[in-house]
N, C-alpha and C positions, 0 to 999 in steps of 0.2 A: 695861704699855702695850698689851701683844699682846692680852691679854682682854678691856682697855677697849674697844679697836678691833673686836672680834667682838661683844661686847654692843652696841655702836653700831647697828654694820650689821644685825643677826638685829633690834632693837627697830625698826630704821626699816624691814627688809623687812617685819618682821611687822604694821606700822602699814596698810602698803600692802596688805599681803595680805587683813588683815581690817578691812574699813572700821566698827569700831563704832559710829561718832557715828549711823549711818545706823538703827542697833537702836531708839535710844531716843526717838528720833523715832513712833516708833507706838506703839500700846497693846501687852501683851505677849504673845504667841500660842506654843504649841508649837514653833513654827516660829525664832521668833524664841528662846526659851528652851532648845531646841536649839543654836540656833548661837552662843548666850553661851555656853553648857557650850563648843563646840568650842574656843572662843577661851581659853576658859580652859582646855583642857587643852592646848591650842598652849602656851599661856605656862607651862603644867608643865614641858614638854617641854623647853621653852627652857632655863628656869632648871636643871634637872634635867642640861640635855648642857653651859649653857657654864661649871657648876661642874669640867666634865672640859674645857677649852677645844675645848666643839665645834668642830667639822669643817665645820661645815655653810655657816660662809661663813670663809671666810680672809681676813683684812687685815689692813695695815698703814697706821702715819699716813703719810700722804706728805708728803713733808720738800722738795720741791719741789728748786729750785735754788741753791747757797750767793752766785750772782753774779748780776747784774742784762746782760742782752745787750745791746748795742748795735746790732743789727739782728735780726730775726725773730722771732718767737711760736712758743714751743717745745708752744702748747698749738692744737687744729685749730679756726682760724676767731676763737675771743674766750677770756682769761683766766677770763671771767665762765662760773658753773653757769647750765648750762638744761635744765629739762625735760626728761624722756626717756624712752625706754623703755629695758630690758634682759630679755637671756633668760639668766637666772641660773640655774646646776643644774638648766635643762630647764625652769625656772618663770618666765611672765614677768612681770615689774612693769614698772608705768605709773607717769608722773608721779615721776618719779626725777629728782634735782638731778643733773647728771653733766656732768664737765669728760673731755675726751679729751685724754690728756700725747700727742702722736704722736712728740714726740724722744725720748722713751723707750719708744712704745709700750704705755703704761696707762689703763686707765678708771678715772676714783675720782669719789668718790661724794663729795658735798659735804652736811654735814648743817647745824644752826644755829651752830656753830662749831669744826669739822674739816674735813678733807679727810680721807678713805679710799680708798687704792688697794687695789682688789678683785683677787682674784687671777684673770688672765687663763685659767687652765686651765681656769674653772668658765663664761666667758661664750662663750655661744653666737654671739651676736650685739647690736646695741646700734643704738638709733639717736638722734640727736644733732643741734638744727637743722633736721630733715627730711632728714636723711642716713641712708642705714641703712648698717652696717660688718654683716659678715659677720669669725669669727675661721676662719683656716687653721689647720689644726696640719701641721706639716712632716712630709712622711711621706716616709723613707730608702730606702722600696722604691720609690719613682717620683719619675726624674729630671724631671718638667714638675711637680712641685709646687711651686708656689713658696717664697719665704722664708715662715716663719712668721709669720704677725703680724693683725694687724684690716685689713680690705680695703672701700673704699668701692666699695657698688653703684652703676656708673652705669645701666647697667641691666640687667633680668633678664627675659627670654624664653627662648624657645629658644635661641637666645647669650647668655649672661650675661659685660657685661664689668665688670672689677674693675679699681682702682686705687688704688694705694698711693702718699701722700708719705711719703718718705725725708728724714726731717730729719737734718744734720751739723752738730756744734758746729765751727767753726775761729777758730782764736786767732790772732789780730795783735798782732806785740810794738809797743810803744809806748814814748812815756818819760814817760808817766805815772807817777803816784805806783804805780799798780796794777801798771804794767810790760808790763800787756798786756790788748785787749778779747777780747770776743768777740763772734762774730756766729754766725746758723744759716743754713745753705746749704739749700736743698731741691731735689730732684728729684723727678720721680714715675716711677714703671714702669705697665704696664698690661698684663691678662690677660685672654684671652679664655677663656672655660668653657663647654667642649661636651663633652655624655657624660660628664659627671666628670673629662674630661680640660683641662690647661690650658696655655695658647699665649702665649709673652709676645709683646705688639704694640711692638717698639722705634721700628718707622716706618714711611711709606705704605707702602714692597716690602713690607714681613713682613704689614702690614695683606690687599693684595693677593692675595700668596701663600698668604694664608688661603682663598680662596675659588676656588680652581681652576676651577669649573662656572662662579661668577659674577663671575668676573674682569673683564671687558669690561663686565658693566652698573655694576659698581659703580664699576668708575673715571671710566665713562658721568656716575654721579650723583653724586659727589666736585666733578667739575669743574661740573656744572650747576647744582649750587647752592651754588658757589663756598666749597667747604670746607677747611679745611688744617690739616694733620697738627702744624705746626711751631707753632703761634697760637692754632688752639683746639681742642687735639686731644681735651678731654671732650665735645665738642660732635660733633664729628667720628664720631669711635667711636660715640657709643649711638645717633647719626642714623642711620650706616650697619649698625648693629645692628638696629636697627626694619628699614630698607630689606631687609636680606639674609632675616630673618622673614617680609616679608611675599612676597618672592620665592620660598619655600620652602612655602606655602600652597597 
């Protein structure tokens, strides 16, 4: 099953990678003659590394959930694959089927009848919906890095802020036949990234006390265009992310 799953993925990256139908559409040139040889020594390559179970993309099936929830969407936004991009070992593909698991923190790849969760170490970034995620990797030498995981950009300037939902499964007993449901609880955290460094935003103070110099205008325009922390704090954050950028010009 572990080879079936890296055959899947390497034959559908490499679909994307080398668009052939586009070849034979014209008469056939150097050029074009050229880049069939490439393709076909790509697919040497291929067949050549996943007789050793290449490396080159790690997956597995994803087996989803053994129980059906009774409240929240353990996957970001819809069950359904859409469109996307990824930046996979540094390469990036377009037009990629991809569901986001965020209660367990995986991207997999939806092909004509699988699902493939891709191994999170190899993805740089992904975006999803018109979302882009950015991936953190936890680093033990510095205490403001956050947890490890896929972060959505809400926006990215010279402050970049990042936000993460935190989904929780929690179980309520019942006397049902089952004994007991379950539901997903979510919160989100939010981080602010200056210098490589990063700031978690828990609420307006911490928002505030981010901005020492420009404490006074920004609570100025909080209030004047009637924003709040507690309702719509994505909206909140990347307004006064723009506003603090263009203060800083």
């Amino acid at each position: 099953m572990y080879l079936r799953c890296q055959i899947r993925i390497c034959l559908f990256l490499l679909c994307h990678w080398f668009p052939a139908v586009a070849i034979f559409a014209q008469p056939p040139t150097e050029d074009s003659i050229s880049y069939i040889r490439t393709i076909n020594n790509a697919l040497a390559f291929y067949y050549r590394s996943a007789g050793d179970q290449s490396s080159l993309y790690n997956g597995t099936q994803y087996t989803g959930y053994p129980f059906v929830f009774a409240a929240g969407n353990p996957f970001f936004l819809t069950d359904k694959a859409q469109r996307g991009t990824i930046v996979y070992d540094k390469i990036v593909y377009t037009d990629v089927d991809l569901l986001y698991d965020d209660l367990m923190d995986v991207l997999i790849m939806q092909d004509e009848s699988h699902r493939i969760q891709l191994s999170n170490d190899r993805i740089s970034s992904f975006t999803i919906l018109n979302y882009r995620f950015i991936h953190i990797l936890n680093d033990s030498l510095s205490n403001s890095t956050p947890q490890a995981g896929f972060y959505n950009i809400l926006y990215d300037g010279n402050l970049c802020v990042l936000k993460k939902e935190i989904k929780t499964i929690r179980e309520i007993v019942t006397f049902s036949v089952e004994g007991k449901t379950r539901v997903i609880d979510l919160k989100s955290v939010y981080y602010f990234r200056k210098n490589n460094e990063y700031f978690k935003i828990k609420n307006q103070k911490a928002l505030l006390d981010f901005f020492p110099q420009q404490k006074n205008e920004i609570k100025h325009f909080i209030k004047t265009n009637k924003l709040n922390f507690k309702k719509d704090t994505d909206n909140l954050l990347e307004k006064v992310a723009v506003y603090s950028d263009q203060l800083t010009k």
